[in-house]
DRENDO-1510 file (C-alpha; in Angstrom, 1 decimal, always signed):
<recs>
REC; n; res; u; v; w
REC; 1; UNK; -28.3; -62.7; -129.0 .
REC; 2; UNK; -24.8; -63.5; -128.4 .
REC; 3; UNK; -22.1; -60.7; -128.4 .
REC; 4; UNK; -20.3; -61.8; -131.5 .
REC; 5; UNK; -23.8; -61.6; -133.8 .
REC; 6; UNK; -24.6; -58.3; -131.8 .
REC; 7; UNK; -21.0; -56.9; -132.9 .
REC; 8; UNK; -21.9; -58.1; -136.4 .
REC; 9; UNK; -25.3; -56.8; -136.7 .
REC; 10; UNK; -24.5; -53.3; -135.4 .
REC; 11; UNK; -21.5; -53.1; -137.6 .
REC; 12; UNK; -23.3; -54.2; -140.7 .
REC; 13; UNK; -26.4; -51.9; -140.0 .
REC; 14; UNK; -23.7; -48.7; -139.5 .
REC; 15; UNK; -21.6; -49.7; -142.2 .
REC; 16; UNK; -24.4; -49.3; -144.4 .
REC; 17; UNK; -25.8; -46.4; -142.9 .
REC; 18; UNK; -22.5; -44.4; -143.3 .
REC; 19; UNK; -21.8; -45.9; -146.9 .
REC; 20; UNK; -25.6; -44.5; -148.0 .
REC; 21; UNK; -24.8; -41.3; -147.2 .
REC; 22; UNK; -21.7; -41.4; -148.9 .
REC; 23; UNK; -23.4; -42.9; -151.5 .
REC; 24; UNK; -26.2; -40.2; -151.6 .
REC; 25; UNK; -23.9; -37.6; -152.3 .
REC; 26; UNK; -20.9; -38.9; -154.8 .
REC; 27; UNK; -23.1; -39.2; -158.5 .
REC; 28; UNK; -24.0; -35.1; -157.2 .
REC; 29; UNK; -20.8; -33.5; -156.2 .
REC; 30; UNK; -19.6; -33.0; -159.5 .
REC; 31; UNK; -22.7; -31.0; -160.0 .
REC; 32; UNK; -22.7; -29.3; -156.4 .
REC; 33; UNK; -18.5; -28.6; -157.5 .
REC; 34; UNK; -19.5; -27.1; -160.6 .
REC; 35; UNK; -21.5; -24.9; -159.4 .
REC; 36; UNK; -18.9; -23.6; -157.0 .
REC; 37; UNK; -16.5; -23.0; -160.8 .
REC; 38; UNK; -14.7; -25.9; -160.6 .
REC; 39; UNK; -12.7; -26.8; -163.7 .
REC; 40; UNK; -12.2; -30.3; -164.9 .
REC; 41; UNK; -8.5; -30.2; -163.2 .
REC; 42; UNK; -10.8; -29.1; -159.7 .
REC; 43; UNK; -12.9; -31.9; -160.4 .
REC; 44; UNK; -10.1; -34.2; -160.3 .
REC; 45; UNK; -8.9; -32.8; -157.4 .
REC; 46; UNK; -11.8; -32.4; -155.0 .
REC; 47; UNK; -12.5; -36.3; -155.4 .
REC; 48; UNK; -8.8; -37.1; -155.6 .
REC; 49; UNK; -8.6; -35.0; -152.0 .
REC; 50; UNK; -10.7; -37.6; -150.5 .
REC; 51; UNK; -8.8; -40.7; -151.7 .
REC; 52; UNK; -5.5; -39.2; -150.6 .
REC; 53; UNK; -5.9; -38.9; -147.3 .
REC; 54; UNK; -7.8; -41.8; -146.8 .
REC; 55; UNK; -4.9; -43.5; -148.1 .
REC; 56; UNK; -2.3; -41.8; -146.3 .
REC; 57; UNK; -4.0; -42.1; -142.9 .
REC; 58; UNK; -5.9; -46.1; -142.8 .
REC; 59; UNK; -2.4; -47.3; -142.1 .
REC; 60; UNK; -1.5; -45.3; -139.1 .
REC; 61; UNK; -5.0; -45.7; -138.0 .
REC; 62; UNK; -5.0; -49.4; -138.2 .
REC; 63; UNK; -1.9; -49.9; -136.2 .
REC; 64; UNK; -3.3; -47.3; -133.7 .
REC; 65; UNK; -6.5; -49.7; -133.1 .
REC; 66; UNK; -4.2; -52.7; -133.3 .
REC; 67; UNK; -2.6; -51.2; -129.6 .
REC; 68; UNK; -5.6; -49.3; -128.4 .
REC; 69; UNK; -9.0; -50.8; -129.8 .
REC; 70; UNK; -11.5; -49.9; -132.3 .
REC; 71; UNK; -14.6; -48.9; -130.9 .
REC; 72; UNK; -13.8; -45.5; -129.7 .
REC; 73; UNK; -11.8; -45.1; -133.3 .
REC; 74; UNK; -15.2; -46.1; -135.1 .
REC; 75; UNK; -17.2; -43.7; -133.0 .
REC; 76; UNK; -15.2; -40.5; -133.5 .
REC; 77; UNK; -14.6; -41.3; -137.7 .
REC; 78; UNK; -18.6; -41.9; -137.4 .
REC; 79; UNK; -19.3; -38.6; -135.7 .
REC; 80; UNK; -17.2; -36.9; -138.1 .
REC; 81; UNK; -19.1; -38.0; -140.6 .
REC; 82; UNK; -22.3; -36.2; -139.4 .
REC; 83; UNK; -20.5; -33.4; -138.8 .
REC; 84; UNK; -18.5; -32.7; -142.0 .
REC; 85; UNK; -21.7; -33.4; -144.2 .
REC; 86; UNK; -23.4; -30.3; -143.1 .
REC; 87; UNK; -19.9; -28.6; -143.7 .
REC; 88; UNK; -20.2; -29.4; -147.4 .
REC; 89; UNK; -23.3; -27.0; -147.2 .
REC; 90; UNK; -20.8; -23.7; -145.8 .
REC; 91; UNK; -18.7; -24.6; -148.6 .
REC; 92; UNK; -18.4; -21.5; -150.6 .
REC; 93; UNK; -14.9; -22.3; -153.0 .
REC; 94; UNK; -13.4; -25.0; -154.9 .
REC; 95; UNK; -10.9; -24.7; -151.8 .
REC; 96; UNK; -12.7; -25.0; -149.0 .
REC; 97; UNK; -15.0; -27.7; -150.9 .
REC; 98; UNK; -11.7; -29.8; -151.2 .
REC; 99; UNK; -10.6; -29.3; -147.7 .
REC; 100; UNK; -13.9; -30.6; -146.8 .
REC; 101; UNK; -13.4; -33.9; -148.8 .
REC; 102; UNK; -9.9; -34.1; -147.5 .
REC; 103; UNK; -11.0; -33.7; -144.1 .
REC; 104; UNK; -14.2; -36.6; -145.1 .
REC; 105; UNK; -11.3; -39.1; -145.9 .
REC; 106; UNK; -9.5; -38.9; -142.6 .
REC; 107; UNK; -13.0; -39.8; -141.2 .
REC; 108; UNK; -13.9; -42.1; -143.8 .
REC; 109; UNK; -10.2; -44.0; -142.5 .
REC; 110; UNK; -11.5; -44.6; -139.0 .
REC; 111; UNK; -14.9; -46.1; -140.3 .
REC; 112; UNK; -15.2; -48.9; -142.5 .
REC; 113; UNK; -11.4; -50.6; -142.6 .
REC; 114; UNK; -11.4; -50.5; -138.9 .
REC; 115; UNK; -15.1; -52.0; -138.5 .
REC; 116; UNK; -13.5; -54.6; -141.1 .
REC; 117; UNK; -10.5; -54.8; -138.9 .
REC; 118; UNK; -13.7; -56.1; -136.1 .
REC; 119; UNK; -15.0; -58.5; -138.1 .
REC; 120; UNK; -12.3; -59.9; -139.2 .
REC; 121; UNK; -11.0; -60.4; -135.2 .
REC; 122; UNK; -14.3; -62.5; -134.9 .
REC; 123; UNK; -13.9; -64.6; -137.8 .
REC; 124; UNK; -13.7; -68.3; -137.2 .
REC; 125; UNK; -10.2; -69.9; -138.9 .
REC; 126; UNK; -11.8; -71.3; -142.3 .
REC; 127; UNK; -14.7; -69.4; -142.4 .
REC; 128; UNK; -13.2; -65.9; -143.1 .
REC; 129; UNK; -15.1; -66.0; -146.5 .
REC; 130; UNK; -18.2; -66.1; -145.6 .
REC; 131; UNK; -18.0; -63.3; -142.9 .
REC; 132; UNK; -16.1; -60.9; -144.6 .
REC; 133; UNK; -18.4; -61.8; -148.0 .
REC; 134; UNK; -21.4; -61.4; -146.2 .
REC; 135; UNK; -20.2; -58.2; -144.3 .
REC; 136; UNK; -19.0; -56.4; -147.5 .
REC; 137; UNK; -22.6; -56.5; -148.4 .
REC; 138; UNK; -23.2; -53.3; -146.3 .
REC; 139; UNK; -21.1; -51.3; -148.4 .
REC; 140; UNK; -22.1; -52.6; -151.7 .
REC; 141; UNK; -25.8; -52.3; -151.0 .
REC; 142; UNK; -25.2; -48.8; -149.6 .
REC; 143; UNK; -22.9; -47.5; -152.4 .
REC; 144; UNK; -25.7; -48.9; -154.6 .
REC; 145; UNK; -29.0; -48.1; -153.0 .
REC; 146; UNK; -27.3; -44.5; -152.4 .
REC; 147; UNK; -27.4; -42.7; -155.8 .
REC; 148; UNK; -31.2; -43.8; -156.1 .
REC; 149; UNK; -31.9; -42.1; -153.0 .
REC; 150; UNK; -29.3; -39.2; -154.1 .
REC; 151; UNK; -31.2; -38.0; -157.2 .
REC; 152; UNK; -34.6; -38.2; -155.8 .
REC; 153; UNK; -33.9; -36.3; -152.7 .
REC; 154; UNK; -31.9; -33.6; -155.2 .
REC; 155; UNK; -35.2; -33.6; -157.4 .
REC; 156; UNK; -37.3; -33.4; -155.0 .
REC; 157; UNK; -36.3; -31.2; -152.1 .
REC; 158; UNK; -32.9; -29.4; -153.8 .
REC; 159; UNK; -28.9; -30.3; -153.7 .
REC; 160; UNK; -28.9; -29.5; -149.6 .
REC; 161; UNK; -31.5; -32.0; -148.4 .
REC; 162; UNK; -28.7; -34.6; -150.2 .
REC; 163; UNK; -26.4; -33.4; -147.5 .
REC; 164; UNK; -28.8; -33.2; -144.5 .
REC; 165; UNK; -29.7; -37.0; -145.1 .
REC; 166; UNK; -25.7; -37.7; -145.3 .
REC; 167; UNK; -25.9; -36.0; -141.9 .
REC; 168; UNK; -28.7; -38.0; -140.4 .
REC; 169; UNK; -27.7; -41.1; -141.3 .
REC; 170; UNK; -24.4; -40.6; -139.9 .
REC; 171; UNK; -25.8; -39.4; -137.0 .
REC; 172; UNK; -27.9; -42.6; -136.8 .
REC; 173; UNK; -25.0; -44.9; -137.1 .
REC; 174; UNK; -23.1; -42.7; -134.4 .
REC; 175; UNK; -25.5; -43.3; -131.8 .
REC; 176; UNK; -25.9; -47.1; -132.5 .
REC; 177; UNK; -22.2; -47.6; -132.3 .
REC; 178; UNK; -21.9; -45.9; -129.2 .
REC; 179; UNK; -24.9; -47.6; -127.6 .
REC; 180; UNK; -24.8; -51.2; -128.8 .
REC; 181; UNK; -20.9; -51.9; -129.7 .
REC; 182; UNK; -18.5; -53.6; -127.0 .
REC; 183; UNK; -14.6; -52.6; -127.4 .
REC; 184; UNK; -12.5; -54.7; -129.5 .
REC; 185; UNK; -9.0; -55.2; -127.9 .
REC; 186; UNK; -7.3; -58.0; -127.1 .
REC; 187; UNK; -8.4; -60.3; -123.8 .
REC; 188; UNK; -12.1; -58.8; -125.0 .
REC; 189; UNK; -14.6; -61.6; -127.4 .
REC; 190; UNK; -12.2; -63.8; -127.1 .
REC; 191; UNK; -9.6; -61.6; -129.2 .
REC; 192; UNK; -6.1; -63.2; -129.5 .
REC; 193; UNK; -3.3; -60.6; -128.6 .
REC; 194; UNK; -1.2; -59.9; -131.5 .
REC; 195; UNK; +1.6; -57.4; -131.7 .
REC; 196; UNK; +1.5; -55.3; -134.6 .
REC; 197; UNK; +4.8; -55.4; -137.0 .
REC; 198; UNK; +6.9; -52.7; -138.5 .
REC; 199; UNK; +5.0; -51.5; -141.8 .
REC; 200; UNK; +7.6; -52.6; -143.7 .
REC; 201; UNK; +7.2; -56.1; -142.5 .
REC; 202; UNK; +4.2; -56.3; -144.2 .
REC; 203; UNK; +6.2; -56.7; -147.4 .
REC; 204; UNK; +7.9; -59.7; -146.2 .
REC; 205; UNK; +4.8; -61.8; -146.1 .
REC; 206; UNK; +4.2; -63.9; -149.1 .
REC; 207; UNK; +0.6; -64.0; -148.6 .
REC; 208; UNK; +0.3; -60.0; -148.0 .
REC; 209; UNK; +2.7; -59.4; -151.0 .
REC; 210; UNK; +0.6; -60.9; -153.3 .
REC; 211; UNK; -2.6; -59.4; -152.1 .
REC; 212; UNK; -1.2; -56.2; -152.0 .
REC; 213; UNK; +0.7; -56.5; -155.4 .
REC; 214; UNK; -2.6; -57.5; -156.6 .
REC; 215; UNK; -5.3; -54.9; -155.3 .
REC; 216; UNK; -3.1; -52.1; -156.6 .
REC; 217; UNK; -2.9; -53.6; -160.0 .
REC; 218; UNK; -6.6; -54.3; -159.8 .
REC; 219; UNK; -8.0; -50.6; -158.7 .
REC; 220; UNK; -5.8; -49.5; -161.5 .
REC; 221; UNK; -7.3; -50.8; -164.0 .
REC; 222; UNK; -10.7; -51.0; -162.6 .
REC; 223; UNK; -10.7; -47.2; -160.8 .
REC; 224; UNK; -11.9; -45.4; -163.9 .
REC; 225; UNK; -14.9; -47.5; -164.8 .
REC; 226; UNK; -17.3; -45.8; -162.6 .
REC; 227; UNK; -15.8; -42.4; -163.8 .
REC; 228; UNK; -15.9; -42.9; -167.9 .
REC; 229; UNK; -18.7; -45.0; -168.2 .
REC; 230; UNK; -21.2; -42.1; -167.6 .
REC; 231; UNK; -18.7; -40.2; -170.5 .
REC; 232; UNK; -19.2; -43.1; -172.9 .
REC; 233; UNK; -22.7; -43.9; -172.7 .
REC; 234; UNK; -23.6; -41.0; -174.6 .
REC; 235; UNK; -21.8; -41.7; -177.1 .
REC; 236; UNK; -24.0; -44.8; -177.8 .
REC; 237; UNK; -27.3; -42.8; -177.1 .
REC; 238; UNK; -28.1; -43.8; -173.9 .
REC; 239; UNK; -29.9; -41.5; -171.3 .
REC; 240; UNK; -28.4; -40.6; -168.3 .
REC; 241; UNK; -31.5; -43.3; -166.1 .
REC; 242; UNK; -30.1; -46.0; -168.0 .
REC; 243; UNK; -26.4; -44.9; -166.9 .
REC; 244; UNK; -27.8; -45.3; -163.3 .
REC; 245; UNK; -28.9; -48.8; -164.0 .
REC; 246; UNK; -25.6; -50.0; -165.7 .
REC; 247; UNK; -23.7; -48.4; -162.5 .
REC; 248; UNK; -26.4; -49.8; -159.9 .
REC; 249; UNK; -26.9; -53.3; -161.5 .
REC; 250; UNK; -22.8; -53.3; -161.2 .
REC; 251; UNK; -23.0; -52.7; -157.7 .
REC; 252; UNK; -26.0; -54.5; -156.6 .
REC; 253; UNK; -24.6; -57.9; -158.2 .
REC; 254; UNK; -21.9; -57.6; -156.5 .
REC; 255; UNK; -23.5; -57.4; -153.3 .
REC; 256; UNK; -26.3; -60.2; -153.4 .
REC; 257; UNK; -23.2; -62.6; -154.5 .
REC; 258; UNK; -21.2; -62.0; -151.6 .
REC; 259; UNK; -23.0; -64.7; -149.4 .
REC; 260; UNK; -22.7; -67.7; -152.1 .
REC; 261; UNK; -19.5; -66.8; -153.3 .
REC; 262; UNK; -18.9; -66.3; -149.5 .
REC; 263; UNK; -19.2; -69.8; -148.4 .
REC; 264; UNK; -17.3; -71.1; -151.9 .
REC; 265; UNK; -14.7; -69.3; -150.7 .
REC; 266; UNK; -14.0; -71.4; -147.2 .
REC; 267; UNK; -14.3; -74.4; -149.1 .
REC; 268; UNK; -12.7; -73.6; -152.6 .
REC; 269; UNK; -8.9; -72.7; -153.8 .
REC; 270; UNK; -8.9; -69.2; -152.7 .
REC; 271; UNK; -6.1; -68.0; -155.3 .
REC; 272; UNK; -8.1; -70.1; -157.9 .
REC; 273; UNK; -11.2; -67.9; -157.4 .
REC; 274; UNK; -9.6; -64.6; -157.3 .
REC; 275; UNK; -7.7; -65.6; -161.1 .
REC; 276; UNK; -10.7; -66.7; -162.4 .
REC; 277; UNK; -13.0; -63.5; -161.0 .
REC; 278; UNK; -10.3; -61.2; -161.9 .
REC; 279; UNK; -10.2; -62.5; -165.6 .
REC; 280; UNK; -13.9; -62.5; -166.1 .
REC; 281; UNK; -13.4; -58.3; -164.8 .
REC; 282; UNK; -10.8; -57.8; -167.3 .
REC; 283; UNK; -11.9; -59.4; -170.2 .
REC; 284; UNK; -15.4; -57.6; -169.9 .
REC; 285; UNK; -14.3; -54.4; -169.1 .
REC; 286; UNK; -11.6; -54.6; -171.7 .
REC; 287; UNK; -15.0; -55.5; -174.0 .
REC; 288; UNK; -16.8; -52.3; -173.4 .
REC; 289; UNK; -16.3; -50.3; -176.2 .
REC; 290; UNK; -17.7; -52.6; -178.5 .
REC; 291; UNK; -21.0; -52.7; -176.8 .
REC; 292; UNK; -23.4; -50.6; -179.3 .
REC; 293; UNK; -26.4; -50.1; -177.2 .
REC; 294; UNK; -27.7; -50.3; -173.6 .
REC; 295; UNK; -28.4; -54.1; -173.4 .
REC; 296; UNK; -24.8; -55.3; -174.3 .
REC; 297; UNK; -23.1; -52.1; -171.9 .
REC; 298; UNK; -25.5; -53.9; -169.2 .
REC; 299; UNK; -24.4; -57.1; -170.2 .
REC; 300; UNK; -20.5; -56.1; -169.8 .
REC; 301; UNK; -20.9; -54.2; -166.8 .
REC; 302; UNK; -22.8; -56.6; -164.8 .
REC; 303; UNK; -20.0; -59.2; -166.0 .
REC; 304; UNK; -17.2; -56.7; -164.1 .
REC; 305; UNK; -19.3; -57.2; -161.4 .
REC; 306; UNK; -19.7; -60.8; -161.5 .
REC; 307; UNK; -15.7; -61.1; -161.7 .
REC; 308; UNK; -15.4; -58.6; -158.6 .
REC; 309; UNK; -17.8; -60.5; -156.6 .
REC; 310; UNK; -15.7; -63.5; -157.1 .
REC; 311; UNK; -12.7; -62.0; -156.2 .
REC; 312; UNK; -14.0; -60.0; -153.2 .
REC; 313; UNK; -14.1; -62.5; -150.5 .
REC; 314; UNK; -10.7; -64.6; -151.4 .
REC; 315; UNK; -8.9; -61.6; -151.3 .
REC; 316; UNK; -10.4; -60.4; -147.8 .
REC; 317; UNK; -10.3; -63.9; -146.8 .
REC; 318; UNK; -6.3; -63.7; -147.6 .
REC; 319; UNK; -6.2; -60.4; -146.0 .
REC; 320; UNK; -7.4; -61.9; -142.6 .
REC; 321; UNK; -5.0; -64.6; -142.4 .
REC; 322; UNK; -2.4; -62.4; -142.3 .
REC; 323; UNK; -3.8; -60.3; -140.7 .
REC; 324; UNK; -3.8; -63.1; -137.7 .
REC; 325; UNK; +0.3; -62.6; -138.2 .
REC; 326; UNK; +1.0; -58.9; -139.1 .
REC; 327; UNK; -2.5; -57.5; -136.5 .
REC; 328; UNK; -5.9; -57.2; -138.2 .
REC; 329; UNK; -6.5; -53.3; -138.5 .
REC; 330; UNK; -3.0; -53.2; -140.0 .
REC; 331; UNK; -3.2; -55.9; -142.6 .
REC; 332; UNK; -7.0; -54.0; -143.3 .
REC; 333; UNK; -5.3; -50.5; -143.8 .
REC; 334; UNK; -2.8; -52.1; -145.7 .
REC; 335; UNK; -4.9; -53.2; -147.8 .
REC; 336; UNK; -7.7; -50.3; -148.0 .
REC; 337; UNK; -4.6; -47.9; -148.5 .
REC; 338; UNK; -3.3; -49.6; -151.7 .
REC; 339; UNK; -6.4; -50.1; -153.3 .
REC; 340; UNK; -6.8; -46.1; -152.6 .
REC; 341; UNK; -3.6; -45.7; -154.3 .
REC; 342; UNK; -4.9; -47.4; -157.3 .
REC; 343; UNK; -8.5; -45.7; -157.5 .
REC; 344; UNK; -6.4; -41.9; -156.8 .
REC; 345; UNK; -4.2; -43.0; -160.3 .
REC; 346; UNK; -7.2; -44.7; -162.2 .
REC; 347; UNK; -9.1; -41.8; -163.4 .
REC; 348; UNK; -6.0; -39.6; -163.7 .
REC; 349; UNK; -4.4; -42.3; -166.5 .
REC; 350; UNK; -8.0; -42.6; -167.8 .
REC; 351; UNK; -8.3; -38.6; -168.4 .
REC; 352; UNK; -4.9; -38.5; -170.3 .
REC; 353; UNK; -5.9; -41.7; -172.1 .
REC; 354; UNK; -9.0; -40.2; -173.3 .
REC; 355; UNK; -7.8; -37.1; -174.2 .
REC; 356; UNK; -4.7; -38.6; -176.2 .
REC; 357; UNK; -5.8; -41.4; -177.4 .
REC; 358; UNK; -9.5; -41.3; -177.5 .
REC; 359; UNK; -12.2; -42.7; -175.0 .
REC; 360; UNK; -12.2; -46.4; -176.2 .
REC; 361; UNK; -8.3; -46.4; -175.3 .
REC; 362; UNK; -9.7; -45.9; -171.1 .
REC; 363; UNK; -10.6; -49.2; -171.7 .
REC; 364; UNK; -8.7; -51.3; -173.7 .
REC; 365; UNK; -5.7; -50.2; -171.5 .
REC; 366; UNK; -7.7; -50.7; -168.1 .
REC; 367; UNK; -8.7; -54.0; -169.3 .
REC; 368; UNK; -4.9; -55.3; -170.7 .
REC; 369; UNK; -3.8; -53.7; -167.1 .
REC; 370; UNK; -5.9; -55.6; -165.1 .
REC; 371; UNK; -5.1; -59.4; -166.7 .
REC; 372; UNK; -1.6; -58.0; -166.1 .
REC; 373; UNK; -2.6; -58.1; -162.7 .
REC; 374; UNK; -4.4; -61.5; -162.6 .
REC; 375; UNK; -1.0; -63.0; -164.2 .
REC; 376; UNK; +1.2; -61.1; -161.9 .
REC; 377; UNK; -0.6; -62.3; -158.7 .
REC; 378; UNK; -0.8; -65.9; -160.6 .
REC; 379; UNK; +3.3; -66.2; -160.5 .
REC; 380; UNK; +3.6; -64.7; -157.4 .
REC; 381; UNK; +1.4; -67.1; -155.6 .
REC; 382; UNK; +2.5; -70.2; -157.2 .
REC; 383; UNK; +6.2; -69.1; -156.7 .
REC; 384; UNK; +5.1; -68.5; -152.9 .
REC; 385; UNK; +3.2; -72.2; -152.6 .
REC; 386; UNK; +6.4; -74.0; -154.2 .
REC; 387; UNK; +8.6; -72.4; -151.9 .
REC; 388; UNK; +6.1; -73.2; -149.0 .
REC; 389; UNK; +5.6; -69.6; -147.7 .
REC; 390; UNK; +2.5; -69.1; -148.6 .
REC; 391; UNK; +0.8; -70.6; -145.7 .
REC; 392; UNK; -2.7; -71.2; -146.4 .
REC; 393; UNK; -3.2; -69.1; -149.5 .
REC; 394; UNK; -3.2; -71.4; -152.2 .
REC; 395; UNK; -5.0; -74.6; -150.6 .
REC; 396; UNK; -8.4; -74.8; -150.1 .
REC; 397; UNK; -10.5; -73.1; -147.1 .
</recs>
């Protein structure tokens, strides 16, 4: 096996590992939170705790393994990981609970936008599509495989054995990382050397700015799906097992597309595909309050998905390009850290939406924001191609 696919494989296979335990534990904290005497407002604030600072650190990270490499970055944000899930077991407050997540999002920062900063370095020109769509499978299938495994081990063995598996795995992926993965810096697999730019430089890229401009739109008027679709369902009598399907079938779709969609991408009109997924998204969230029953909320669900697994692999493919310019990790915490910016507002708009306005207004709003989005990046893209800045955005592969 050559050391490219063995960087790849061990990547993917930790990816996933740390993304099932994180996965295990998210549909259960607000239970485990509760039970601590969290109030809605604590709610919001224990999950917001972990966006923040994953949001406020992935950009310093980024540049940091930019200059000094990633696999020694990878390794201590994995080992964190173990560690801090047995912490959520000490827990004993609302405070130290949120401390916890805050301190899970720093780690969370040095996983998975720095092992997508990796893949990224090892992506052929023209085939960033297909690499990044194929590697954005390990999250998806662990984000979506973990709740399944979550409320079993919960019913089965009690809240704590949810934590000790977040642990293990962790631990898993630790050790494979630091076994089986090579550094990642420049002169190493064939890694060009690229100096990474002032922050704000990152606005100055056509390519960047729209992505950016984009992905913020996007998470905010996406963010709040997972979080008020479990809130709605009841309201059209359905049991909390067929919630779980609607949020898994979203989730798994999204993953088993990546590879066709993947390999459209190199070939297809990149901007094109990321318009067209993002309108399909909007249009079918903004469609969800008329669903009546479980079958069309699966329907309209799965559809988000559908649109989100069109869009994935442009807009990483975008991402990479410039990340060739601006230096990979930083373009990727760019990136991560806007979209965090989005998902941190999401559910805050949603909750004064809902209580204001009522619950269907969550997502006729989310659904009007995100084609504001898709027209937004639209303009700025075309604007960029006729001025001829946008380098290889707009054309195909």
């Amino acid at each position: 096996m050559n050391t490219a696919k063995r960087v790849y494989n061990v990547l993917f296979i930790s990816v996933f590992a740390t993304m099932l335990g994180l996965g295990v534990v998210s549909p259960l904290l607000p239970i485990y939170a509760e039970n601590l005497g969290a109030t809605g407002i604590w709610l919001g604030i224990i999950f917001s705790a972990f966006s923040l600072s994953r949001s406020v650190f992935m950009p310093i990270i980024g540049r940091i393994s930019d200059r000094r490499g990633r696999k020694w970055i990878i390794l201590i944000g994995m080992f964190a990981y173990a560690a801090l899930s047995l912490t959520y077991i000490l827990a004993d407050s609302v405070y130290s609970l949120t401390v916890v997540r805050f301190a899970h999002g720093i780690a969370s920062a040095m996983v998975v936008p720095i092992a997508m900063a990796y893949i990224a370095d090892l992506s052929e020109k023209g085939k960033e599509g297909s690499h990044m769509g194929n590697f954005s499978i390990s999250m998806f299938l662990g984000m979506g495989v973990g709740p399944l495994l979550g409320g079993f081990l919960n019913d089965a063995f009690g809240m704590d054995s949810v934590f000790y598996v977040m642990a293990g795995l962790s631990a898993f992926a630790t050790l494979l990382v630091a076994v089986s993965l090579p550094e990642a810096k420049p002169g190493h697999l064939k890694i060009p050397k690229v100096e990474p730019v002032p922050m704000w430089e990152i606005f100055t890229l056509p390519v960047m700015r729209g992505v950016l401009v984009f992905t913020f739109i996007s998470a905010l008027g996406r963010g709040g799906m997972m979080v008020f679709i479990p809130v709605f369902a009841p309201l059209i009598a359905i049991s909390p097992t067929e919630v779980g399907i609607v949020l898994s079938a979203n989730t798994f779709l999204m993953a088993l597309l990546q590879v066709p969609i993947g390999r459209l991408t190199d070939t297809g009109n990149k901007v094109a595909l990321i318009v067209v997924g993002s309108a399909v998204a909007a249009v079918s969230l903004g469609v969800i309050p008329l669903s009546g029953s479980f079958l069309p909320l699966l329907l309209f669900t799965s559809l988000v998905g559908v649109g989100g697994a069109i869009q994935q692999p442009a807009i990483m493919a975008l991402t990479v390009g410039a990340g060739r310019t601006l230096g990979m990790g930083t373009a990727m915490g760019a990136y991560n850290t806007v979209f965090g910016i989005g998902m941190i507002i999401a559910p805050l708009m949603g909750g004064v939406l809902m209580d204001y306005i009522g619950l269907d207004a969550v997502f006729y709003v989310s659904g009007v924001i995100s084609l504001l989005g898709t027209a937004v990046f639209a303009v700025m893209m075309r604007r960029s191609a006729r001025e001829g800045t946008a380098g290889e955005a707009p054309g195909p592969g």
